[in-house]
Every structure is written in structure tokens, then in C-alpha cells.
ZATI-169233 format. One record per atom (N, C-alpha, C, O, CB): x, z, y. Coordinates in steps of 0.1 Angstrom, whole numbers, padded with zeros to 4 digits, always signed. Atoms other than C-alpha are relative to their C-alpha. Glycine has a CB too. Layout:
N
XZY
...
% end
This chain:
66
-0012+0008-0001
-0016+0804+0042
+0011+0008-0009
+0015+0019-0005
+0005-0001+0014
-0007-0003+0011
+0006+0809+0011
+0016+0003+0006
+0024-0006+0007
-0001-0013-0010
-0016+0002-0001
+0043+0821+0021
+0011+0001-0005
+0017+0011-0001
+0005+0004+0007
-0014+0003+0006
+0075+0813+0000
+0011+0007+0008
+0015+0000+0018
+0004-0016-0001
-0012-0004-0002
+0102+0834+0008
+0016-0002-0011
+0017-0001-0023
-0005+0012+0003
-0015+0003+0010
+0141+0828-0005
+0006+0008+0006
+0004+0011+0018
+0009-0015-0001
-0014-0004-0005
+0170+0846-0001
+0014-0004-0006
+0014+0000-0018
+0000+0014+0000
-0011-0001+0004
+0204+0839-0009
+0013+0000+0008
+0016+0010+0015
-0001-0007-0006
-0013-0003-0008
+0236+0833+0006
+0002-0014+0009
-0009-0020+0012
+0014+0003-0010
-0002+0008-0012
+0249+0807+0031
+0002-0011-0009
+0009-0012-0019
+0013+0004+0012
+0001+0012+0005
+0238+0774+0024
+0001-0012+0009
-0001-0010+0021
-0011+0000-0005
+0001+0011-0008
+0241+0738+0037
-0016-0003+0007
-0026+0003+0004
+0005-0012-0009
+0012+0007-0002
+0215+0720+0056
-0009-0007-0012
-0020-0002-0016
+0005-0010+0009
+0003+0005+0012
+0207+0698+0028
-0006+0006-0014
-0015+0000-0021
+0010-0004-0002
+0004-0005+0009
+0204+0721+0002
-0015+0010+0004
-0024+0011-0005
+0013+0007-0004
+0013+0002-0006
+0176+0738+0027
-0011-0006-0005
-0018+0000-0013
+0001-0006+0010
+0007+0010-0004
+0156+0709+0032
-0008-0002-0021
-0020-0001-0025
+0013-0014+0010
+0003-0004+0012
+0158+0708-0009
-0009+0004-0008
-0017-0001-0016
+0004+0006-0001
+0008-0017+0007
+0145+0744-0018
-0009-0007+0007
-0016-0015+0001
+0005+0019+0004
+0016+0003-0007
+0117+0737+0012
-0008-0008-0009
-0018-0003-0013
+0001-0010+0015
+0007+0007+0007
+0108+0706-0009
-0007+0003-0008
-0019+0000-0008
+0004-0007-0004
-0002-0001+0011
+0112+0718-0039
-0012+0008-0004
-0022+0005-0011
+0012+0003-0003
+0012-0009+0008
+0093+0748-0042
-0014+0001+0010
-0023+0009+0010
+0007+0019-0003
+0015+0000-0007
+0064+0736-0016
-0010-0010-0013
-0021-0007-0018
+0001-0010+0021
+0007+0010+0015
+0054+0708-0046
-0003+0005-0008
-0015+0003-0012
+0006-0009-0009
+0007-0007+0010
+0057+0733-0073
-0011+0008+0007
-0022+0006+0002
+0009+0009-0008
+0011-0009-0003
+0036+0759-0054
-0011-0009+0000
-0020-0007-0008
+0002+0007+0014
+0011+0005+0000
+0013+0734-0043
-0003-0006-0012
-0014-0001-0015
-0001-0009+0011
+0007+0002+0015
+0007+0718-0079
-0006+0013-0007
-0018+0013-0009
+0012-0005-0011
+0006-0010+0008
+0003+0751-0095
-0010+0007+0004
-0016+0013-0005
+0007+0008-0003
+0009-0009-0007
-0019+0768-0069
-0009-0009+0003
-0017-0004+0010
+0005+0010+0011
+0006+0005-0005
-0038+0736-0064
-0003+0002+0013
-0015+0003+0015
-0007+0001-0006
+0001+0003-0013
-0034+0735-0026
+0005-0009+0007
+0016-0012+0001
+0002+0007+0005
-0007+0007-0006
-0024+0712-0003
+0017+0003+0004
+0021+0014+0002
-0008+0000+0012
-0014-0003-0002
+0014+0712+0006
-0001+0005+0015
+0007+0014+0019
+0010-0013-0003
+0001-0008-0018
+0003+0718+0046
+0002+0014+0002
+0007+0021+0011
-0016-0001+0008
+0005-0017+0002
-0007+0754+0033
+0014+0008-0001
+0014+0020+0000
-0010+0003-0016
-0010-0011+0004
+0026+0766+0027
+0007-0002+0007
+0010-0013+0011
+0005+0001-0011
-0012-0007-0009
+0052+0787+0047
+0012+0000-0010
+0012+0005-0022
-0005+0017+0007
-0011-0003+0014
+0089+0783+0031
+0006+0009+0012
+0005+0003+0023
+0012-0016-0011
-0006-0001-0005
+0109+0808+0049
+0016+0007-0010
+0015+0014-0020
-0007+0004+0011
-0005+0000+0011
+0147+0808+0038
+0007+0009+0010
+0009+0007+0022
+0006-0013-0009
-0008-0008-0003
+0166+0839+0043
+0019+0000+0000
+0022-0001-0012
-0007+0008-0006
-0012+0003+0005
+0205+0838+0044
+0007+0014+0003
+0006+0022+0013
+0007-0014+0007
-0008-0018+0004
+0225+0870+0033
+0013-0006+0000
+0018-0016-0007
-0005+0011-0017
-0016+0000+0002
+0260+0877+0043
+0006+0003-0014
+0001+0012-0021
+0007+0012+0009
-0003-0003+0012
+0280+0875+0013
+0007+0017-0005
+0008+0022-0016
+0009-0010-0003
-0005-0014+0005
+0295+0912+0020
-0014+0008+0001
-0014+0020-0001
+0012+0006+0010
+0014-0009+0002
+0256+0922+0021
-0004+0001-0013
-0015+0007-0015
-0012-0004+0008
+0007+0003+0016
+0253+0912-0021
+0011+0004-0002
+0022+0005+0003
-0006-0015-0007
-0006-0006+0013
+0264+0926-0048
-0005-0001-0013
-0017-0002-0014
+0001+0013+0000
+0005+0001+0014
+0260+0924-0086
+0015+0007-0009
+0027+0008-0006
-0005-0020-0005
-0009-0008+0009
+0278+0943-0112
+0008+0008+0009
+0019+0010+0005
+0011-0009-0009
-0010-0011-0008
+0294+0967-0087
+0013-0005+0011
+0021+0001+0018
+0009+0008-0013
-0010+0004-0004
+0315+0943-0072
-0007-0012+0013
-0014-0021+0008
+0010-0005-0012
+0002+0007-0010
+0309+0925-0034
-0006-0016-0001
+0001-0022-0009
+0011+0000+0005
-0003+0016+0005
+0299+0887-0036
+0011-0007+0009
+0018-0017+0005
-0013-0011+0003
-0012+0007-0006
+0324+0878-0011
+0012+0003-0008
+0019-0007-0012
+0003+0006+0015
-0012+0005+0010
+0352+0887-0033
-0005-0006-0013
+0002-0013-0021
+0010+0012-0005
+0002+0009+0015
+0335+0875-0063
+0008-0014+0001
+0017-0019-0006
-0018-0004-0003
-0001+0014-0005
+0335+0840-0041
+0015-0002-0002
+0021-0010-0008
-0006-0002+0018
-0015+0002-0004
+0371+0849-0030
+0009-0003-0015
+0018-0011-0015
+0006+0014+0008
-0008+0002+0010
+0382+0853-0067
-0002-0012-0005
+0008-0019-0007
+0000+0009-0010
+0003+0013+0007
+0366+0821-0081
+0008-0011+0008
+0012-0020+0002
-0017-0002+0001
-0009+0013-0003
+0385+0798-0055
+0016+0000+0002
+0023-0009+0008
-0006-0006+0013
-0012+0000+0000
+0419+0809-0060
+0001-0008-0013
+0012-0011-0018
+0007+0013+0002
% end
């Protein structure tokens, strides 16, 4: 049993449901298996737990919507 893991940050319901779709079709096309076979599980990270370039994502977030 194949398992897909994600991580990113706090997402809608919708966008969920999505990813699940999304990457159970590709997996299952490319690996030739059924879509049953696969585990998606989606991890969600506080934005003060990421970082890139040295700088938090929560203020990244914060600077982008002023």
C-alpha cells in the first residue's frame, strides 16, 4: 500500500480533497495500480514552524497582505 505524504501549510477543505485527487490519479497512472492502493496523508504546518530564506512564513504571509 503506496503512501503519499504532503506537507504544507493551512489549507481549505476543498483544496484537500484536490491534492487527495490529484496526486492519487497521477500515482496510480504512473505506478500502474489501482487508485484503492493508495494512502494520501496531508500534513498541515504552522506557518511559524516554516521558513525559507531566513525569514518565518508567517511574516512572509503577514507582509504580502498589507
Amino acid at each position: 500500500m503506496p503512501i503519499i505524504t504532503i506537507e504544507a501549510g493551512k489549507m481549505e477543505k476543498q483544496q484537500k480533497e484536490a491534492l487527495i485527487k490529484g496526486f492519487t490519479m497521477t500515482a496510480s497512472k504512473n505506478l500502474e495500480l489501482p487508485e484503492d492502493a493508495f494512502v494520501v496523508v496531508i500534513k498541515e504546518n504552522n506557518p511559524d514552524n516554516i521558513g525559507s530564506g531566513g525569514v518565518m512564513l508567517s511574516k512572509k504571509l503577514a507582509e504580502q497582505q498589507k
